[in-house]
The first five atom37 places (N, CA, C, CB, O) and aatype in JSON, in Angstrom:
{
  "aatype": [20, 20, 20, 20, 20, 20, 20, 20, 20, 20, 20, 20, 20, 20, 20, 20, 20, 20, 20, 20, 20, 20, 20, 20, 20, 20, 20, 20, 20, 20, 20, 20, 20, 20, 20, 20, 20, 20, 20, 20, 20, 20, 20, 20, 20, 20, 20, 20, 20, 20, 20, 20, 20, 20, 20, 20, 20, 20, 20, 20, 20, 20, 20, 20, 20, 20, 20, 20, 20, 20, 20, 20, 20, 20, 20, 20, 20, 20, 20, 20, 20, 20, 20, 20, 20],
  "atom_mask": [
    [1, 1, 1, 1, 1],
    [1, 1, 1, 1, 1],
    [1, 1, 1, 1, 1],
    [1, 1, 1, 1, 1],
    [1, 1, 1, 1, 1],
    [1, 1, 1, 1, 1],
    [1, 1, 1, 1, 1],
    [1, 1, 1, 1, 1],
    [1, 1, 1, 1, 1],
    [1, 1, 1, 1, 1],
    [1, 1, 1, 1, 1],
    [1, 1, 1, 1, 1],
    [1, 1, 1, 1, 1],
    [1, 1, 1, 1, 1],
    [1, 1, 1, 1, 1],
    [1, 1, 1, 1, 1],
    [1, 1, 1, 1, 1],
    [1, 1, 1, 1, 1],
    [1, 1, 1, 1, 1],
    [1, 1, 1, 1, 1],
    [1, 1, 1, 1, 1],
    [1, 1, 1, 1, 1],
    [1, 1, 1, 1, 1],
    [1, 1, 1, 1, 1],
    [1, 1, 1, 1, 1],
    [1, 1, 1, 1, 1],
    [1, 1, 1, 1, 1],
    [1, 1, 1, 1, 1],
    [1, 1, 1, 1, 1],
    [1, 1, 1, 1, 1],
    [1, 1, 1, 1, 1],
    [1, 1, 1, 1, 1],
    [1, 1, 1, 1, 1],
    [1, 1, 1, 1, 1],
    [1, 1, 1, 1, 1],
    [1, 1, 1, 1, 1],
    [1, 1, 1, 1, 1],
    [1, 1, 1, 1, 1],
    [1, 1, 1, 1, 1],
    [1, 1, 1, 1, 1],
    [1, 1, 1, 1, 1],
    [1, 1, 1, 1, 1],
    [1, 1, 1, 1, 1],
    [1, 1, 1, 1, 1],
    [1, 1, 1, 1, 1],
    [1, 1, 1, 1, 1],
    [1, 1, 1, 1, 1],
    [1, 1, 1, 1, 1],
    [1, 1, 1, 1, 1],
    [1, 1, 1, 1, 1],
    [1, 1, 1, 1, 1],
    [1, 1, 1, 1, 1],
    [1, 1, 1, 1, 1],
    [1, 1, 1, 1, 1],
    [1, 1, 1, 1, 1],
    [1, 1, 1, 1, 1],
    [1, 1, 1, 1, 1],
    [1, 1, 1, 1, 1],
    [1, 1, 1, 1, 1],
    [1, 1, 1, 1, 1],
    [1, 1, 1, 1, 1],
    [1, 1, 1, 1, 1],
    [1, 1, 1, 1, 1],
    [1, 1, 1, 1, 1],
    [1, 1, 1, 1, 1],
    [1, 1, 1, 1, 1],
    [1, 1, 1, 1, 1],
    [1, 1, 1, 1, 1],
    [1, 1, 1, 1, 1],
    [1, 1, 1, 1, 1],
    [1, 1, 1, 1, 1],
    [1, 1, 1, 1, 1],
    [1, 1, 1, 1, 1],
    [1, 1, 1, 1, 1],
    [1, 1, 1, 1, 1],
    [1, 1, 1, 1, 1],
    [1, 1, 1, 1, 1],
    [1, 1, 1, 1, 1],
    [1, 1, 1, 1, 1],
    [1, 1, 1, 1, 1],
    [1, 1, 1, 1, 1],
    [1, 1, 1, 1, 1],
    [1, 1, 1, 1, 1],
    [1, 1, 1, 1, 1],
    [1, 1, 1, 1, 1]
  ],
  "atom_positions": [
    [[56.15, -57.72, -42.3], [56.31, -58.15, -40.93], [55.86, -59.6, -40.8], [55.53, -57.23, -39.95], [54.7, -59.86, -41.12]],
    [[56.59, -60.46, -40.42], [56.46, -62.0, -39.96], [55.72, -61.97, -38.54], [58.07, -62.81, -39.8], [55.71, -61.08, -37.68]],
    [[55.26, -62.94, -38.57], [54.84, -63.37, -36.59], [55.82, -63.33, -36.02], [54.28, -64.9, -36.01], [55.62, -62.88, -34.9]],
    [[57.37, -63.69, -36.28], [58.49, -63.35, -35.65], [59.05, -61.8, -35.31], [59.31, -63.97, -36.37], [59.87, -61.54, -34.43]],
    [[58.36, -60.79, -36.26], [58.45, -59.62, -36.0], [57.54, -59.1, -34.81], [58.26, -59.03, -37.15], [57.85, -58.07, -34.22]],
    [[56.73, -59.63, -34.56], [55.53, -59.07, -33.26], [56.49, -58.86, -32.55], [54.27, -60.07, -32.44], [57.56, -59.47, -32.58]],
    [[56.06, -57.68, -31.61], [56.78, -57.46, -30.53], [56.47, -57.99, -29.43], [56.88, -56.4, -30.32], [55.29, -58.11, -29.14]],
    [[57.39, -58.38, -28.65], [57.23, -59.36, -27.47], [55.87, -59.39, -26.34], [58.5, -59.05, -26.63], [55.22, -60.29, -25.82]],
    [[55.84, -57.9, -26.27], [54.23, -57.81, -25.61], [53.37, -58.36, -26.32], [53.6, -56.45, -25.4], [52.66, -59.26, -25.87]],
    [[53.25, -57.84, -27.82], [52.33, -58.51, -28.45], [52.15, -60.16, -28.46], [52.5, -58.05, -29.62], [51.07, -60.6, -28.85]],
    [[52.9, -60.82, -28.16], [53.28, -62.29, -28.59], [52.36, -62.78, -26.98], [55.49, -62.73, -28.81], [51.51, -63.66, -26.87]],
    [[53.04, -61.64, -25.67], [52.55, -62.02, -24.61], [51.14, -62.1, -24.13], [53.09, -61.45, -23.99], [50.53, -62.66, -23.21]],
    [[50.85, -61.21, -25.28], [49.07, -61.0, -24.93], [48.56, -61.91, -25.9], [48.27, -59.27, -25.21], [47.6, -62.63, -25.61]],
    [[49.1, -61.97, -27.05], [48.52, -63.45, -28.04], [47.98, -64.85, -27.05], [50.17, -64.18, -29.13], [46.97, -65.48, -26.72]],
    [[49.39, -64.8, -26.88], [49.88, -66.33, -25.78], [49.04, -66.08, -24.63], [51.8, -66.46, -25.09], [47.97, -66.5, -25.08]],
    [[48.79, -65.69, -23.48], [47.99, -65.38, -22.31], [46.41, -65.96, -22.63], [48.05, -63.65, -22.02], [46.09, -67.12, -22.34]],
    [[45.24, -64.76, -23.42], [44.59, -65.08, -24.66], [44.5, -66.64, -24.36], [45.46, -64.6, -26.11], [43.72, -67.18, -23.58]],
    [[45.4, -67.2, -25.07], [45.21, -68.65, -26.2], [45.28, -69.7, -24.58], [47.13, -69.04, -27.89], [44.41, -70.57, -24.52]],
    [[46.04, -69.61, -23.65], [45.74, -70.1, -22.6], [44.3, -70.29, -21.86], [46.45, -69.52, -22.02], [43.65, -71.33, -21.74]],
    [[44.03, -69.2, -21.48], [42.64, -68.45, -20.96], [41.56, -69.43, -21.53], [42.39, -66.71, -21.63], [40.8, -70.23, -20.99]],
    [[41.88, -68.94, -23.24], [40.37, -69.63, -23.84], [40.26, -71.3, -23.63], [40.23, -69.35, -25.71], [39.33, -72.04, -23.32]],
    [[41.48, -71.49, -23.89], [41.69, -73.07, -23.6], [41.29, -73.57, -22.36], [43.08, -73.47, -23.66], [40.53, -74.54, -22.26]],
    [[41.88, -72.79, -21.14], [41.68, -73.38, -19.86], [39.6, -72.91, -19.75], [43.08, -72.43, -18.43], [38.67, -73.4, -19.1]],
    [[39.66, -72.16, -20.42], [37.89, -72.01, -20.1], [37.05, -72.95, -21.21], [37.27, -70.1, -20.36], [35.83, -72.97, -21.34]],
    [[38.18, -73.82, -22.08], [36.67, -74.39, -22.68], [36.37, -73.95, -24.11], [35.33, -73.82, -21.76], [35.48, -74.38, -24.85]],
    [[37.01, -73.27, -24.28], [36.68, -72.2, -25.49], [36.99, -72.27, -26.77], [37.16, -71.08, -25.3], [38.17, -71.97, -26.93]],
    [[36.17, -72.67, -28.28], [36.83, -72.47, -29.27], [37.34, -71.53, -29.83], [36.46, -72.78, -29.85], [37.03, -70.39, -29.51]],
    [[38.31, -71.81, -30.86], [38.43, -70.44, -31.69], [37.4, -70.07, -31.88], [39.04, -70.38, -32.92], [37.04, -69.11, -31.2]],
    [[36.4, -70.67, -32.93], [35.09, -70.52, -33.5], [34.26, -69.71, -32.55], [34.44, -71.88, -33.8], [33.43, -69.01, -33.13]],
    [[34.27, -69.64, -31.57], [33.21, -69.33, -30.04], [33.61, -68.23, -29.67], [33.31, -70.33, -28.61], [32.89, -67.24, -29.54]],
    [[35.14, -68.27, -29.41], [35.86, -66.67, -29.11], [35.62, -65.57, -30.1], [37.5, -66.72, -29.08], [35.39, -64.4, -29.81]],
    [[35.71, -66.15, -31.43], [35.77, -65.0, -32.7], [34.05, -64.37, -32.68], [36.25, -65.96, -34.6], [34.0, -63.16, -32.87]],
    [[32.85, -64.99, -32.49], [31.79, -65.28, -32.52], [31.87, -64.29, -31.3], [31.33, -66.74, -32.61], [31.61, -63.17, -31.73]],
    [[32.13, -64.26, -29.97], [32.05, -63.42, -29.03], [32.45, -62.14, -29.44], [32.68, -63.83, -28.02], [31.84, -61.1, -29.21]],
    [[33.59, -62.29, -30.1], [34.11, -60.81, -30.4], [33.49, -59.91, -30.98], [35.09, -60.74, -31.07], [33.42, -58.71, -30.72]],
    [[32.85, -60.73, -32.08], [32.06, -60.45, -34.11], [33.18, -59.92, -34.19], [30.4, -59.21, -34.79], [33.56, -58.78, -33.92]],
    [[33.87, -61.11, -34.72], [35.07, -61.27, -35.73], [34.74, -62.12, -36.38], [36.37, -61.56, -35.32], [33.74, -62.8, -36.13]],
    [[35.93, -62.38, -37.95], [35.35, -63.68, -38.4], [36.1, -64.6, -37.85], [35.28, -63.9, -39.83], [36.91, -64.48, -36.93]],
    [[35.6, -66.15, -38.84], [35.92, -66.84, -37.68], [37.68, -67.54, -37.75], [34.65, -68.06, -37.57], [38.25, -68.11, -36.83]],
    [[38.18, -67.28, -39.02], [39.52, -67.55, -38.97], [40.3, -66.24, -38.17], [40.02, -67.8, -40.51], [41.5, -66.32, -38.47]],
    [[40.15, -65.53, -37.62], [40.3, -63.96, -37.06], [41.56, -64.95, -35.69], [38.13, -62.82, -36.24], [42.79, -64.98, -35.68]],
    [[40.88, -65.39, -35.04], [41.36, -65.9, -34.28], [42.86, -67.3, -34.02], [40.27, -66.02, -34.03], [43.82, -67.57, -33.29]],
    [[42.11, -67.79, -35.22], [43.05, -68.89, -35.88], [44.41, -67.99, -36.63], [42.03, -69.89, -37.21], [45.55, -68.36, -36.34]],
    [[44.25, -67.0, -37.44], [45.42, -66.71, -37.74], [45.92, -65.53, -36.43], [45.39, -66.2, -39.34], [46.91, -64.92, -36.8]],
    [[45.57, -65.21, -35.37], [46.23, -64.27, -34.28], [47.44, -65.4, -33.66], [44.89, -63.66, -32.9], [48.56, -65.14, -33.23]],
    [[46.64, -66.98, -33.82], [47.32, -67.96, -32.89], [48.03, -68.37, -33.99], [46.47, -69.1, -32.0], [47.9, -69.57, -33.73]],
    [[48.73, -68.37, -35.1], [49.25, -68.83, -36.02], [50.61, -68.12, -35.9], [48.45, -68.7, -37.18], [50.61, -66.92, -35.64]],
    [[51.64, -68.7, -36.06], [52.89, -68.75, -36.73], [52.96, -67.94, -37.53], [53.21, -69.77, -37.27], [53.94, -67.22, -37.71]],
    [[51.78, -67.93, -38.25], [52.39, -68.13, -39.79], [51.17, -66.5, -40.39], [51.85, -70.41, -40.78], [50.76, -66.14, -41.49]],
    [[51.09, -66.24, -39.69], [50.19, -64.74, -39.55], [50.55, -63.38, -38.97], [49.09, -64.96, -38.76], [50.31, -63.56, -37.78]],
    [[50.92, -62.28, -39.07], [50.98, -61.26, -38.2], [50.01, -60.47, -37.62], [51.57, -60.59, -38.63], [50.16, -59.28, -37.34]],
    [[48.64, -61.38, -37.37], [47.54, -60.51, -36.95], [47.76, -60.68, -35.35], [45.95, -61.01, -37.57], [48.41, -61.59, -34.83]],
    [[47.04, -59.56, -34.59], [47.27, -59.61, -33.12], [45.89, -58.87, -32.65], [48.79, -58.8, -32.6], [45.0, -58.48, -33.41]],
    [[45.91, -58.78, -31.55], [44.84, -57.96, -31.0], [45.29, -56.76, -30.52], [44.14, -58.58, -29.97], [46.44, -56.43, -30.21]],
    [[43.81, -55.89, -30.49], [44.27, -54.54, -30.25], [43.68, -54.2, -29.11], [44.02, -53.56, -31.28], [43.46, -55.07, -28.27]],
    [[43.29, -52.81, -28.89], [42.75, -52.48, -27.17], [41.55, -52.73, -27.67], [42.94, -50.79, -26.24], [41.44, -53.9, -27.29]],
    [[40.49, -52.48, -28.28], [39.45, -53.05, -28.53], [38.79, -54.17, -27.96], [39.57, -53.22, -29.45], [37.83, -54.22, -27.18]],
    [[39.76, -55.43, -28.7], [39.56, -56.34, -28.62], [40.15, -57.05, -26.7], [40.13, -56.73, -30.02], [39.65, -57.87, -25.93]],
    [[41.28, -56.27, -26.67], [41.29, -56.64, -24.89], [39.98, -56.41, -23.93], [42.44, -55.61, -24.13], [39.36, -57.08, -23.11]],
    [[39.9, -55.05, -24.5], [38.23, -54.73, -23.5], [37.44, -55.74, -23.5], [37.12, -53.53, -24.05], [36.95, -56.29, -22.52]],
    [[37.26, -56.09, -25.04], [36.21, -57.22, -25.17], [36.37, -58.73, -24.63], [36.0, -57.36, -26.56], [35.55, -59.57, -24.26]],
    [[37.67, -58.73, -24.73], [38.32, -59.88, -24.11], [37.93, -60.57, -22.38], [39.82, -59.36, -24.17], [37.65, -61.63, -21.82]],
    [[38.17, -59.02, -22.06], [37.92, -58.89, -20.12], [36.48, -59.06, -19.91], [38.35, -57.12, -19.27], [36.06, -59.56, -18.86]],
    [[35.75, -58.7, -20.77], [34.1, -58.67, -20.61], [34.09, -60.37, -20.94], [33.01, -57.42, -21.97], [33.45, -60.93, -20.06]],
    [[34.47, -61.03, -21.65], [34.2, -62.47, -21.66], [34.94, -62.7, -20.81], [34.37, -63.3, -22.78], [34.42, -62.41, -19.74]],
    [[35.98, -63.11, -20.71], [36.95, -63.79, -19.72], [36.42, -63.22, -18.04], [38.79, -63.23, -20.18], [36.92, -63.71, -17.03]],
    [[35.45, -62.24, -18.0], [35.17, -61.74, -16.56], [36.9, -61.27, -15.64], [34.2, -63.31, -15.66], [37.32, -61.66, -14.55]],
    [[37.36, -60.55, -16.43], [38.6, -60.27, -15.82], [39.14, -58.79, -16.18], [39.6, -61.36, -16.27], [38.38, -58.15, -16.91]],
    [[40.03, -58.31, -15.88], [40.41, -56.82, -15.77], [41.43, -56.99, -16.89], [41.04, -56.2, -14.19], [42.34, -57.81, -16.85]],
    [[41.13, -55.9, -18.17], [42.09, -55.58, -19.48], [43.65, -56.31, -18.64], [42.2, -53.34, -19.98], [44.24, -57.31, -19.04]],
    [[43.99, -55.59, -17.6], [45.55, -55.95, -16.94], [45.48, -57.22, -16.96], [45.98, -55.47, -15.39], [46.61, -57.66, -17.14]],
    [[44.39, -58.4, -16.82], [45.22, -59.56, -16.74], [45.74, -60.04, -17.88], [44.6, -60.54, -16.19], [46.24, -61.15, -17.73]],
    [[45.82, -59.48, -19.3], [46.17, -60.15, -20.27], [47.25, -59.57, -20.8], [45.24, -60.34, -21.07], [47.61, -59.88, -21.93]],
    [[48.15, -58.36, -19.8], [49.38, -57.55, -19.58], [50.43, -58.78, -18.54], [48.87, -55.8, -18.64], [50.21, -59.74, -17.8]],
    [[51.53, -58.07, -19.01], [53.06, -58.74, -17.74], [52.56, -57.55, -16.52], [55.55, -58.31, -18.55], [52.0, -56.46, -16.58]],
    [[53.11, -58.47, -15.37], [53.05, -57.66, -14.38], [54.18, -56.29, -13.91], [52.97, -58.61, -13.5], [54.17, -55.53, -12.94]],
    [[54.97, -56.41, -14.91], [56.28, -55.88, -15.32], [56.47, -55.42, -16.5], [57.17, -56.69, -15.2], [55.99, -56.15, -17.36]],
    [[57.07, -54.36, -16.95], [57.7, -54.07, -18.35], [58.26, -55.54, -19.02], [59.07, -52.91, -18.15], [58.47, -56.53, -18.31]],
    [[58.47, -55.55, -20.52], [59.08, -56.96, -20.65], [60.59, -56.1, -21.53], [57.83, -58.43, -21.78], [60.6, -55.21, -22.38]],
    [[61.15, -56.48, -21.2], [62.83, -55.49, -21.56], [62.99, -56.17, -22.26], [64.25, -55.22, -20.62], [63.08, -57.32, -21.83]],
    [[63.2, -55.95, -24.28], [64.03, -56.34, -24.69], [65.39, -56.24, -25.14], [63.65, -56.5, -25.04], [66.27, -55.42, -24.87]],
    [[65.38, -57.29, -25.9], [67.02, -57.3, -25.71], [67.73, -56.34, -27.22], [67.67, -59.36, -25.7], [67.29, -56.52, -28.36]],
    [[68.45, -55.71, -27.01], [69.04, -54.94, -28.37], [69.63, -55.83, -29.46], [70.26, -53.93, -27.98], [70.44, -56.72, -29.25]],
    [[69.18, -55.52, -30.56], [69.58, -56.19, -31.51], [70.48, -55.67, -32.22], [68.75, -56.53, -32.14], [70.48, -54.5, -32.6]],
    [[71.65, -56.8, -32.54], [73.32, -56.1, -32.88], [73.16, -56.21, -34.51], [75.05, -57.26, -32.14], [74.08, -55.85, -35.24]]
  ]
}
């Protein structure tokens, strides 16, 4: 599985995440360290070039730093994809 294989939720909660920490200030190094992860953990979730992602675990833990509810790092909507021919 490529990072191009993630499934679109997954990509959405990656991406959301990588916003968040940014708009708060936040390193990779600092986020992974919050989690006790290591510290490339984070660097390859935001990578291209990686298929690591986060799991419910790590959302819980997410909402406890970010001071926000698991849902904000969800679509407010199903995300429909598209069938592949």
């Amino acid at each position: 599985m490529s990072k191009l294989d993630l499934e679109p939720i997954e990509q959405y909660v990656i991406d959301t995440v990588r916003k968040m920490r940014i708009e708060k200030g936040i390193s990779q190094k600092e986020l992974a360290f919050d989690l006790d992860l290591s510290i490339g953990f984070i660097g390859d979730v935001e990578s291209h070039k990686s298929n690591a992602k986060y799991n419910l675990k790590h959302i819980n833990k997410l909402a406890q730093i970010f001071n926000c509810s698991p849902k904000d790092f969800l679509p407010k909507n199903a995300i429909v994809e598209k069938r592949k021919k």
